[in-house]
Backbone bond lengths (Angstrom), bond angles and torsions (degrees), N, CA, C in turn:
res aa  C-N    CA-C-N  psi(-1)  N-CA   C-N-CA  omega(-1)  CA-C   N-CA-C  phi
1 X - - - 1.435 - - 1.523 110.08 -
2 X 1.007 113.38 -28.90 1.801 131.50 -175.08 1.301 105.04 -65.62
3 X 1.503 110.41 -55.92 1.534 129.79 -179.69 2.099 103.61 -56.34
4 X 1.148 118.44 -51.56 1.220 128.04 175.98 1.325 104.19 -52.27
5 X 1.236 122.90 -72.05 2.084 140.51 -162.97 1.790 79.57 -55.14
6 X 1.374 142.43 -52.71 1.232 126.33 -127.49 2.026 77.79 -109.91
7 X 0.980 124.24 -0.19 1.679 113.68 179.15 1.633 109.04 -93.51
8 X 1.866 87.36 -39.10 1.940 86.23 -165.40 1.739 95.53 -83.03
9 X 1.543 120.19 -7.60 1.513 114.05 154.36 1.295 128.77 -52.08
10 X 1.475 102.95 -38.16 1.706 101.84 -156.71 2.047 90.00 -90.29
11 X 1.130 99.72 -25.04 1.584 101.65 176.02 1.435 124.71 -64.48
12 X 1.638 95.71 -36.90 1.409 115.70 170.07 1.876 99.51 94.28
13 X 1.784 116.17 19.92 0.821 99.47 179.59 2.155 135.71 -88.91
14 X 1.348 89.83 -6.11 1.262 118.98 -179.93 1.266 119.00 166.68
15 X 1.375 121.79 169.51 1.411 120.28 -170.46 1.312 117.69 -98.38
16 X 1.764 111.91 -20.68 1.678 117.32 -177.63 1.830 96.78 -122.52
17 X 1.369 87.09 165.52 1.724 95.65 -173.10 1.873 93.84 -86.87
18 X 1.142 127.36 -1.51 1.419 133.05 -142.91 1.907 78.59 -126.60
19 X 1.359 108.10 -26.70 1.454 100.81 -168.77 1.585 94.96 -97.19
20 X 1.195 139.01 -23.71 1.591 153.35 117.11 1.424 100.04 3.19
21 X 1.268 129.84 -95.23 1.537 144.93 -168.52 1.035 107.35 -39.63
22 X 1.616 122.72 -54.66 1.359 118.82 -161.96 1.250 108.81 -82.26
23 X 1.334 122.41 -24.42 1.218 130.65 148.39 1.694 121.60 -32.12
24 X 1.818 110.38 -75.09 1.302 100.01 179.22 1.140 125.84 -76.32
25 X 1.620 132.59 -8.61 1.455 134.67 130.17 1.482 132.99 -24.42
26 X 1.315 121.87 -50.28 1.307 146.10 -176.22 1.309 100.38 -92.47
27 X 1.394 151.48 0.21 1.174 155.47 98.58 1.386 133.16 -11.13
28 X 1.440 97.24 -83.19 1.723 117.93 163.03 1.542 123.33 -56.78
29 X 1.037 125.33 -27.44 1.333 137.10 155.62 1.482 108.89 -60.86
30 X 0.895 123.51 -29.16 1.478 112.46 -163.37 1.838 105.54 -109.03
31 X 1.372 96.75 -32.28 1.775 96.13 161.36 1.504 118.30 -80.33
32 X 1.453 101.08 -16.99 1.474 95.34 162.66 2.047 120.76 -70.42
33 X 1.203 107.41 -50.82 1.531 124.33 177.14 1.014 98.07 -46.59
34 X 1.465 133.66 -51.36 1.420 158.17 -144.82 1.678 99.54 -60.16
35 X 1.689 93.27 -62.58 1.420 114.56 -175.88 1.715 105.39 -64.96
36 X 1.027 109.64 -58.92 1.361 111.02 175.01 1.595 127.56 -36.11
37 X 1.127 107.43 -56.88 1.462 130.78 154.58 1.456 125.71 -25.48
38 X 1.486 96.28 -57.94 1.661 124.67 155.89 1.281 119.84 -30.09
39 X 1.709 87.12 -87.42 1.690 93.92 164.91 1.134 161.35 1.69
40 X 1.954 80.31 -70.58 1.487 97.08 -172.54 1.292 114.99 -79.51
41 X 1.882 106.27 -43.75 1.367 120.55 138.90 1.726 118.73 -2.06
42 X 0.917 101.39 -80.65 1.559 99.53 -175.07 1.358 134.42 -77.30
43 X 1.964 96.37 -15.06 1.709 95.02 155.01 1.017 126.84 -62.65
44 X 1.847 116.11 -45.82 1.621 112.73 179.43 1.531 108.22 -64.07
45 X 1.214 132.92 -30.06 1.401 116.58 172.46 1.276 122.06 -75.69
46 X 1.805 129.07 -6.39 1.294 115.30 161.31 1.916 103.07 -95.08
47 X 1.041 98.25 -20.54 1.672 84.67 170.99 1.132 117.76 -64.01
48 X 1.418 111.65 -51.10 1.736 103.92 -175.55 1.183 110.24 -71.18
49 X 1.441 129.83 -24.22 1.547 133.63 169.54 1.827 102.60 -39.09
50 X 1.617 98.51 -69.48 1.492 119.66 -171.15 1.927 93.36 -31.04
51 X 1.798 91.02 -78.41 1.258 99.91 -171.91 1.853 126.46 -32.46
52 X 1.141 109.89 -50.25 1.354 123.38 174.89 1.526 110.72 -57.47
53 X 1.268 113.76 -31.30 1.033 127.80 174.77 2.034 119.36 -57.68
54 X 1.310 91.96 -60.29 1.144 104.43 -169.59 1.740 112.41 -76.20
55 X 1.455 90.71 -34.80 1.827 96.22 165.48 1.224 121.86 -74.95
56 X 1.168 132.27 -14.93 1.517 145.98 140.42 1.855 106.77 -38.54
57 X 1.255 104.99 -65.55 1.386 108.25 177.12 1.397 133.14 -55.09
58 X 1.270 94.31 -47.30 1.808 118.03 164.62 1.658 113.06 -59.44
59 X 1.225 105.55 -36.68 1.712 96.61 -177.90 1.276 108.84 -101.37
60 X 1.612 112.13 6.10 1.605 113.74 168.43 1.745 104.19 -99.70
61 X 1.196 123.17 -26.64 1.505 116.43 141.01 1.442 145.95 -41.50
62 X 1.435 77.30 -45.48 2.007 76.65 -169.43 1.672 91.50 -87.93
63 X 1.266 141.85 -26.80 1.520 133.66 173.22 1.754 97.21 -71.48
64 X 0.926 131.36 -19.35 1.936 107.14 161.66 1.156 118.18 -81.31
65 X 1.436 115.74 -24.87 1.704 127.96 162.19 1.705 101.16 -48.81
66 X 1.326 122.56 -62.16 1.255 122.04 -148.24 2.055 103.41 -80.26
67 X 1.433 93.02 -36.48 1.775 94.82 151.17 1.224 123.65 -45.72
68 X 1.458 113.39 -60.67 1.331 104.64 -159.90 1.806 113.32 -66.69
69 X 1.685 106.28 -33.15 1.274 100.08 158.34 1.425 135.50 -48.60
70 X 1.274 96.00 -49.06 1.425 85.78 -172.44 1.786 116.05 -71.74
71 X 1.310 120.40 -23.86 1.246 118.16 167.47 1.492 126.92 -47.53
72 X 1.983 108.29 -47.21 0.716 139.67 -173.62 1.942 98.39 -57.57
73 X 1.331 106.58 -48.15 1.690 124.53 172.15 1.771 90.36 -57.66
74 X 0.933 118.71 -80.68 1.498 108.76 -169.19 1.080 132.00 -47.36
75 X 1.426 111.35 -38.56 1.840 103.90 162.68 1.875 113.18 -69.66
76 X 1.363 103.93 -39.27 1.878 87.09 177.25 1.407 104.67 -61.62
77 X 1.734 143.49 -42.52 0.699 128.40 171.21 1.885 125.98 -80.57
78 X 1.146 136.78 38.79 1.332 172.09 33.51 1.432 107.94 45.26
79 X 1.006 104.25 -88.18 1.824 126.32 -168.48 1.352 114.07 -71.48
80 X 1.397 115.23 -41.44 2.083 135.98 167.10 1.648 91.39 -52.32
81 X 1.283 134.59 -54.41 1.328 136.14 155.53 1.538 146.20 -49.43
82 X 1.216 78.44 -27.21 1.972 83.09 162.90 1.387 119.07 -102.60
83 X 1.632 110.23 -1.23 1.359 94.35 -160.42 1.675 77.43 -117.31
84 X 1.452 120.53 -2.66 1.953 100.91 160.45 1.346 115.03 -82.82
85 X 1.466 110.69 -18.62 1.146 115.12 -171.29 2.065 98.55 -75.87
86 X 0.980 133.34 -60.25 1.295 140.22 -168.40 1.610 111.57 -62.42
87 X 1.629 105.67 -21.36 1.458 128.90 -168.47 2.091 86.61 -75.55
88 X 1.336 101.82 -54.89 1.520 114.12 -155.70 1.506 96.20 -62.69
89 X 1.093 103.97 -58.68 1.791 105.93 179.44 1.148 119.52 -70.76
90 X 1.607 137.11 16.63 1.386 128.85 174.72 1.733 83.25 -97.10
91 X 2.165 106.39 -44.87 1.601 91.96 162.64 1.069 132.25 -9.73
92 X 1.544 98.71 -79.47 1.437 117.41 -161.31 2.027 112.46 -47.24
93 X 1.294 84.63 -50.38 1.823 107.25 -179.65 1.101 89.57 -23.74
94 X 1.635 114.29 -84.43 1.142 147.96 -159.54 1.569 120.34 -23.11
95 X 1.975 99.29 -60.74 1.251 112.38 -166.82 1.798 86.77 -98.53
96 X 0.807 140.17 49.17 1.453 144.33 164.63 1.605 112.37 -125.23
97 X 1.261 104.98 -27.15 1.563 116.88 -176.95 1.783 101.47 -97.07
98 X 1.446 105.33 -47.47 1.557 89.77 -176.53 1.506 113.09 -80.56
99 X 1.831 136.83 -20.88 1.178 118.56 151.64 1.397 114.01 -56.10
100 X 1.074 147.49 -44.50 1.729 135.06 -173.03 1.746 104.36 -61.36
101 X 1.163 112.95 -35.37 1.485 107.73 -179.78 1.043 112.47 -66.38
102 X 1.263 122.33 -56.35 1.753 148.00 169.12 1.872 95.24 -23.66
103 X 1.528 96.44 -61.51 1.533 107.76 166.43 1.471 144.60 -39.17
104 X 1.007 90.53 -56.78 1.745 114.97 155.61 2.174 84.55 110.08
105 X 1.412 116.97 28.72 1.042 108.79 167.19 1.595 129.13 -137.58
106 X 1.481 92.97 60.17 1.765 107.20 -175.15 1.595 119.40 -67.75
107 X 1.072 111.66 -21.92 1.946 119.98 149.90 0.872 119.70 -92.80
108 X 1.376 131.88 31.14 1.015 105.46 165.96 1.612 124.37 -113.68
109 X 1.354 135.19 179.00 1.548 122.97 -169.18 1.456 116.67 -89.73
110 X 1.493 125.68 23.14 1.385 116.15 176.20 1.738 85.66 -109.76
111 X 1.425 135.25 -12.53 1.437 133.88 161.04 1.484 105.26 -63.44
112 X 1.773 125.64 -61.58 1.164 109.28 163.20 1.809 139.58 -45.75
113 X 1.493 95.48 -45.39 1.503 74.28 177.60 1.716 118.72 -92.74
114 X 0.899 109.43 11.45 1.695 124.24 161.01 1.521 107.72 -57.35
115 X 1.912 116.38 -70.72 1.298 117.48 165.59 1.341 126.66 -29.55
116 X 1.517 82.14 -55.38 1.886 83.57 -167.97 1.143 111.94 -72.38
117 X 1.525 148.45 -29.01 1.059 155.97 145.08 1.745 113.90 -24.91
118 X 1.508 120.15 -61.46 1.148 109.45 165.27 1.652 129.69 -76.82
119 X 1.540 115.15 -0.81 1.616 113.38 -170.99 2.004 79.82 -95.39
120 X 1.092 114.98 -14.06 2.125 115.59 177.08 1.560 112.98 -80.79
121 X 1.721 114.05 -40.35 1.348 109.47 148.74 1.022 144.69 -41.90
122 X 1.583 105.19 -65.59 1.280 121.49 158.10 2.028 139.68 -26.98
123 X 1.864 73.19 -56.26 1.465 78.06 170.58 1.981 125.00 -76.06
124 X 1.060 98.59 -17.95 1.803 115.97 -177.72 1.669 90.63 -77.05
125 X 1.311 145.90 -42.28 1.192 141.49 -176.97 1.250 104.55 -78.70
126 X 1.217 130.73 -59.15 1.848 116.36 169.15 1.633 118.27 -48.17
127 X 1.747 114.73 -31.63 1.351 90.23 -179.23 1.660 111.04 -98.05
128 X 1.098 95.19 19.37 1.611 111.09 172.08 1.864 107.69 -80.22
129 X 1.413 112.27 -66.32 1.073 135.85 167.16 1.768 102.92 -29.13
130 X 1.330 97.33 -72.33 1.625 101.70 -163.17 1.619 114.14 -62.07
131 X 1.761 105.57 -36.78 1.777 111.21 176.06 1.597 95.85 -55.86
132 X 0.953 136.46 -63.37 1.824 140.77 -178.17 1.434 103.49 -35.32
133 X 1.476 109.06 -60.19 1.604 111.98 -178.27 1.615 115.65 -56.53
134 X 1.288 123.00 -48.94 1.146 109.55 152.49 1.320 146.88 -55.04
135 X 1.186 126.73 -28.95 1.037 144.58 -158.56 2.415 91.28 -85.00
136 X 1.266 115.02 -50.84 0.912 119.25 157.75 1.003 115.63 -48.74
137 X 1.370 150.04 -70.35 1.359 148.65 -170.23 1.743 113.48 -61.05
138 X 1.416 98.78 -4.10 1.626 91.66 176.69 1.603 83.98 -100.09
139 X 1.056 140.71 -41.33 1.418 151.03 -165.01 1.870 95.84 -55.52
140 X 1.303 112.80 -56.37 1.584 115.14 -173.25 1.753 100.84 -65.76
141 X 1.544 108.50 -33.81 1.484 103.41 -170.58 1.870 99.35 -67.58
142 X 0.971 98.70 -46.85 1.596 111.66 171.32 1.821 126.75 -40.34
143 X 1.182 86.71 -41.37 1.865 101.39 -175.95 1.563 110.03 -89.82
144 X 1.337 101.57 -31.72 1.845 121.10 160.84 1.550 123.43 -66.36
145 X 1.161 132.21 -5.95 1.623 150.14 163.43 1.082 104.95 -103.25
146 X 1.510 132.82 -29.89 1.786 136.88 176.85 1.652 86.41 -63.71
147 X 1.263 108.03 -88.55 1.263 119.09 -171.41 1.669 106.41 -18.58
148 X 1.055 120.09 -69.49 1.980 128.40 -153.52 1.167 74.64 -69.69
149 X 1.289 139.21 -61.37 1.650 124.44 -157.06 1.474 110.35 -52.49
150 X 1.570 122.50 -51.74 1.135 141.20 -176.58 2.106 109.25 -47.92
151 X 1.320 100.52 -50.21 1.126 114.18 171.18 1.736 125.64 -61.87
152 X 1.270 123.26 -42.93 0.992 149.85 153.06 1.609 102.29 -46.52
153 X 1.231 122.44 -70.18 1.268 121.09 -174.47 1.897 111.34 -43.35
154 X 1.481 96.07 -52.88 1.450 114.78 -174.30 1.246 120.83 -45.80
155 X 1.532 103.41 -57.04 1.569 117.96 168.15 1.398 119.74 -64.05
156 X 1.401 126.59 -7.72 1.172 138.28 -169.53 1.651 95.96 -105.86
157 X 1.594 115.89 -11.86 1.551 101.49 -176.99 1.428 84.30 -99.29
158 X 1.246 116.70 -46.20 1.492 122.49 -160.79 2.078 106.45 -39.62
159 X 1.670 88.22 -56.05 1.909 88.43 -178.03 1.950 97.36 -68.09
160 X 1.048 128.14 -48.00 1.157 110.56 -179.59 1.779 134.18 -41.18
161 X 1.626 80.72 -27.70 1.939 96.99 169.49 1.108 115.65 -71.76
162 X 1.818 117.71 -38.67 1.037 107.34 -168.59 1.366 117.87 -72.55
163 X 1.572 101.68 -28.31 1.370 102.20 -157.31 1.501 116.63 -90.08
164 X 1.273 110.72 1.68 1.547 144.75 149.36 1.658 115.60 -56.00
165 X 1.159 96.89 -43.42 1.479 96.91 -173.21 1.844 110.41 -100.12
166 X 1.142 105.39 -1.33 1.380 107.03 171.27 1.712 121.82 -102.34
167 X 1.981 103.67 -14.15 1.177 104.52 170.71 1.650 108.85 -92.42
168 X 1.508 128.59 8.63 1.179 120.46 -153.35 1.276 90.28 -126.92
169 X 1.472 137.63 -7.03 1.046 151.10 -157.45 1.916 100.57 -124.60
170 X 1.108 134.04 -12.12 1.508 134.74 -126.58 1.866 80.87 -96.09
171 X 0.869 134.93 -57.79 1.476 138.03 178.29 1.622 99.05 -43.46
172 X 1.425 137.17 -39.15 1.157 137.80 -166.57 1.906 106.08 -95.88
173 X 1.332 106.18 -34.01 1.563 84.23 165.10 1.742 118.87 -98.49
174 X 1.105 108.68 -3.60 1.947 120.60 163.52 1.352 100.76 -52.59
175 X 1.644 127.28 -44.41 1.739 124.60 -160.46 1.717 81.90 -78.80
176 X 1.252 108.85 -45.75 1.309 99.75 -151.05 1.432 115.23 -53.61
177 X 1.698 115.02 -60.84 1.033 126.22 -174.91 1.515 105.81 -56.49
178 X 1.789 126.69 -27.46 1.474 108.89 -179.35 1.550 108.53 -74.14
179 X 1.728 118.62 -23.53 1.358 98.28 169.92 1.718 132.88 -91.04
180 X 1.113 93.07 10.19 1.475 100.21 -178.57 1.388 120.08 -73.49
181 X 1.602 82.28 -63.51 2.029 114.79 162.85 1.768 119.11 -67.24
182 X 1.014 98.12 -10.26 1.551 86.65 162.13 1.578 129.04 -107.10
């Protein structure tokens, strides 16, 4: 013991071999905490990774939900439009045929080109209607590739966090696992 007290003297590392121990005790304790610390450290950063992750996913869900509605809105209102439009011009028919009768000129060609005049309206407002309807549906296909990209991106930051936090952390779960397992 003499030989010890008079080595960690000349080292200057302490004065007792007992003051030694508690020393390399009070060491190991603290690379143990150390690791622990680590750890835990790096669970909450893969949890909240996870989490961020998955709420990334969830709010890239419920925005294709809210697309598909509204598309779903644009074609009924689409169709609510073609069918006032076809509604108006059977009108028109209508009161084009019973003034010419009224007239006493239901063969005759200012009744024809009256018709045809409104079945030429008619048709310029349906392909009015339908260019719009498309033109939207490339717009939803459009906002639907934002989205997956967006998501993709997310999950692509999300593992990048993690895997950030497991190389920045890697000295702190190395102690750990050597004191666990040993």
């Amino acid at each position: 013991m003499a030989l010890f007290t008079s080595l960690f003297s000349a080292l200057g590392l302490g004065a007792t071999a007992a003051g030694a121990g508690a020393a390399a005790g009070s060491a190991t304790a603290a690379t143990t905490l150390g690791g622990i610390a680590g750890a835990i450290g790096t669970a909450a950063t893969v949890g909240g990774t996870l989490m961020q992750m998955s709420g990334a996913r969830d709010a890239a869900a419920a925005q294709k939900r809210q697309e598909q509605l509204r598309e779903a809105q644009m074609n009924m209102e689409s169709m609510r439009q073609r069918r006032t439009i076809i509604r108006n011009a059977q009108v028109a028919r209508a009161n084009a045929v019973s003034s010419a009768g009224a007239q006493g000129a239901i063969d005759s060609s200012g009744l024809a080109g009256g018709q045809a005049q409104i079945s030429g309206q008619t048709g310029q407002n349906l392909v009015g209607v339908n260019a719009g309807q498309a033109i939207g549906q490339k717009m939803f296909q459009a906002n639907a590739q934002e989205a997956a990209g967006q998501t993709t991106s997310a999950t692509g930051a999300g593992l990048s966090s993690l895997g950030g936090a497991f190389v920045k952390n890697q000295d702190a779960i190395g102690k750990l696992g050597v004191n666990l397992f040993s």
